[in-house]
Each structure stands twice: as structure tokens, then as C-alpha cells.
C-alpha positions in Angstrom: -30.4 -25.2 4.3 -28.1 -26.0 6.6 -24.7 -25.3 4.0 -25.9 -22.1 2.8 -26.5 -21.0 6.4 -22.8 -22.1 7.3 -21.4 -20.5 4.3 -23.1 -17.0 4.6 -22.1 -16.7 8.1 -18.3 -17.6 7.1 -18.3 -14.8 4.8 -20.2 -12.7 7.1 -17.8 -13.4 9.7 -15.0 -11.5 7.6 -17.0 -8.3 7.3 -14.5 -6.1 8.6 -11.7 -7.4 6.1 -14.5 -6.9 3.5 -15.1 -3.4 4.9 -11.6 -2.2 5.1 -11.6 -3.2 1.2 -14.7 -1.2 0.1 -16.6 -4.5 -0.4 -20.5 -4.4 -0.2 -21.9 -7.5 1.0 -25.1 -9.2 -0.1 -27.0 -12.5 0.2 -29.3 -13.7 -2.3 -32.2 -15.8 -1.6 -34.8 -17.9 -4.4 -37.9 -17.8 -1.6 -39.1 -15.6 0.4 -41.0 -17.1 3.5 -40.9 -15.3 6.2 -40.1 -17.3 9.3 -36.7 -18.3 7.4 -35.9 -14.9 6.4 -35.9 -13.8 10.1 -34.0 -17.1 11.2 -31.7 -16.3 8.5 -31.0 -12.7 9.5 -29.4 -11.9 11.6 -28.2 -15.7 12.9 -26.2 -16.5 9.9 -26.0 -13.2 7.6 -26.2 -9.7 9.3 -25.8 -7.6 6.0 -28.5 -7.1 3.2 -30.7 -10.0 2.4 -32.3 -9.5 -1.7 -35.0 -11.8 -2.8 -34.3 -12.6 -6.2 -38.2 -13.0 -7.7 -37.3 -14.4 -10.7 -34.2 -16.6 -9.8 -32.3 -14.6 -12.1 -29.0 -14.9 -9.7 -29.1 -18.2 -9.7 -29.9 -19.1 -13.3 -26.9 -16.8 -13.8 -24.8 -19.1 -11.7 -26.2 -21.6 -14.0 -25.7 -20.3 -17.8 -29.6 -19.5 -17.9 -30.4 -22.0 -16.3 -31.7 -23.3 -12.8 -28.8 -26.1 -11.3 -31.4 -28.6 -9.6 -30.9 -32.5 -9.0 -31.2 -33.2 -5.2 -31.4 -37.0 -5.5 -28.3 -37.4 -7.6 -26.6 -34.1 -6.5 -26.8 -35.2 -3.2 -27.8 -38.3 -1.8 -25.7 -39.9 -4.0 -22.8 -37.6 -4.4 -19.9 -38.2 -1.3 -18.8 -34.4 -2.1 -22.1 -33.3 -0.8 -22.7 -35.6 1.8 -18.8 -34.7 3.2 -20.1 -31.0 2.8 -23.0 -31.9 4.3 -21.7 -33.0 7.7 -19.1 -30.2 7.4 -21.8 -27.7 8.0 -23.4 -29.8 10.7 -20.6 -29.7 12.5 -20.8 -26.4 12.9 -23.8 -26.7 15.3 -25.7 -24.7 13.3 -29.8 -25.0 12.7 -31.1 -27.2 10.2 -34.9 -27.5 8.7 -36.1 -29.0 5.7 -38.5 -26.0 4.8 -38.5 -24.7 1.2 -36.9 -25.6 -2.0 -34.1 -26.9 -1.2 -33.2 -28.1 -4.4 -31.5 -25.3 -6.1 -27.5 -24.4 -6.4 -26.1 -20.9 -5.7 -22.6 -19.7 -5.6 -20.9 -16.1 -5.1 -20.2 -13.4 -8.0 -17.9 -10.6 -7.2 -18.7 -7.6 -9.4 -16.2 -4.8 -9.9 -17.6 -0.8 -9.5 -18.7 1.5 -12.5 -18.2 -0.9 -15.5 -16.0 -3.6 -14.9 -18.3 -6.0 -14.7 -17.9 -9.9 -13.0 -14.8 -10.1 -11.3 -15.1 -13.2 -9.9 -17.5 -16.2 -10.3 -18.0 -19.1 -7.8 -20.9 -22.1 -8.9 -21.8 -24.4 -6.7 -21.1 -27.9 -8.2 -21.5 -30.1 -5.4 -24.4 -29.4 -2.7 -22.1 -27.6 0.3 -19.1 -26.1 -2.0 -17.9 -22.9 -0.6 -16.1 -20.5 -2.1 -12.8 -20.3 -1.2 -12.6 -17.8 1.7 -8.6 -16.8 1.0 -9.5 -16.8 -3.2 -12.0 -14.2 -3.0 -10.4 -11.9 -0.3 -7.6 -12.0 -2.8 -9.8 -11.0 -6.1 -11.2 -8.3 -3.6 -7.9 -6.8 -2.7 -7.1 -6.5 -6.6 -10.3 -4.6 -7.5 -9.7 -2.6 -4.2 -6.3 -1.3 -5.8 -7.4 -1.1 -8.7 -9.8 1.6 -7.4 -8.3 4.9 -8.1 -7.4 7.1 -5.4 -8.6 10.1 -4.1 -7.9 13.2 -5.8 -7.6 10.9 -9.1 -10.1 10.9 -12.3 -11.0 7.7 -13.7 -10.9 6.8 -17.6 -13.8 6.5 -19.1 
């Protein structure tokens, strides 16, 4: 959709700061047809692109389970209609193939062990994770990396 395509490519847009932090990027996707894959990539996302089978990501994102209502979760929420014509206004494509029904979000997972860092669900159709927030939880993981030379605890 139109919000996910204007999300990913805000995030995708900072790859260099992500870079400079040691920060692999990924997008998730629920379906895989074809044709939107390679609008998708590399339009709106130039980094890895996985295709979660099973929805596991997302049903992650939702405590186990898929977060779907399109009638009241959007056409009659003003948060996702305002989201809406936020990522319009970026010019960007929009099509009506697929799904289209289903709420994602971001995780940020730490290296080795450390597990989810960071957690961002989608409440309204459109929310974004906040750019600044999750450069910030990045940054923290990044210094909490040790340094070279240096052993880490088990």
C-alpha cells in the first residue's frame, strides 16, 4: 500500500546513518506477487526484501495474532485517513493489489543474545515509527557493542 511504501523508503532513505551504526536493514513482506515485489524494490526499499510465509513477523507484531480490520481500522478511523493522505502526498504509487488488510510495524533486534530492542506496532493504518526514536535505540545498541580488541561476556 501506499503507507508502507512511504514508510520503507523513509527508513531506507537514512541508510547511511544506519550504516555508520552497524544496523542491517530489512523489510518484511505477508505476499509474495511478483509484479509488487519488483515495484517495491528498488522504488521504495533498496535493501533486503524477506517474505515472511507464514506471517510470523506480523503476528508477532500482534501477540500471536494477525491485526486486521480495514473497515473500522480505516475507513472509519481519522488517524488513518490523516495517515493516509500523508503518504499521498508524497507522490508516491498507489494500487489496490493484495491483502491489504494487515498491520505491520518495525522490531529492532540487538546482536548475539540480546534479543528485541525495540518494538513499533502499527495501531492506526499509516503509523510510522518514529524516525529520531529508533536512530536513538540504534545508537545505544551501537555503543553498547564492544570494541575491537575487546571479549564479550557470555
Amino acid at each position: 500500500c501506499i503507507m508502507c511504501r512511504a514508510e520503507a523508503h523513509k527508513l531506507f532513505s537514512r541508510k547511511p546513518i544506519f550504516d555508520a551504526l552497524g544496523v542491517q536493514l530489512f523489510a518484511v513482506v505477508h505476499e509474495h506477487m511478483e509484479s509488487e515485489i519488483k515495484d517495491f524494490w528498488p522504488r521504495y526499499w533498496g535493501g533486503v526484501v524477506l517474505f515472511d510465509r507464514g506471517k510470523d513477523f506480523f503476528k508477532a507484531l500482534g501477540g500471536g495474532k494477525l491485526h486486521k480490520k480495514f473497515f473500522s481500522g480505516f475507513l472509519l478511523n481519522p488517524r488513518a485517513i490523516s495517515n493516509y493522505k500523508r503518504a499521498k502526498a508524497t507522490g508516491f504509487q498507489k494500487n489496490f493489489r493484495g491483502e491489504g488488510e494487515i498491520k505491520g510495524g518495525l522490531f529492532i533486534v540487538g546482536s548475539g543474545k540480546t534479543g528485541i530492542a525495540y518494538q513499533f506496532i502499527e495501531m492506526n493504518f499509516g503509523d510510522w515509527a518514529p524516525l529520531a526514536e529508533v536512530i536513538e535505540i540504534c545508537t545505544q545498541l551501537q555503543k553498547q557493542q564492544p570494541g575491537q580488541g575487546e571479549l564479550e561476556q557470555p
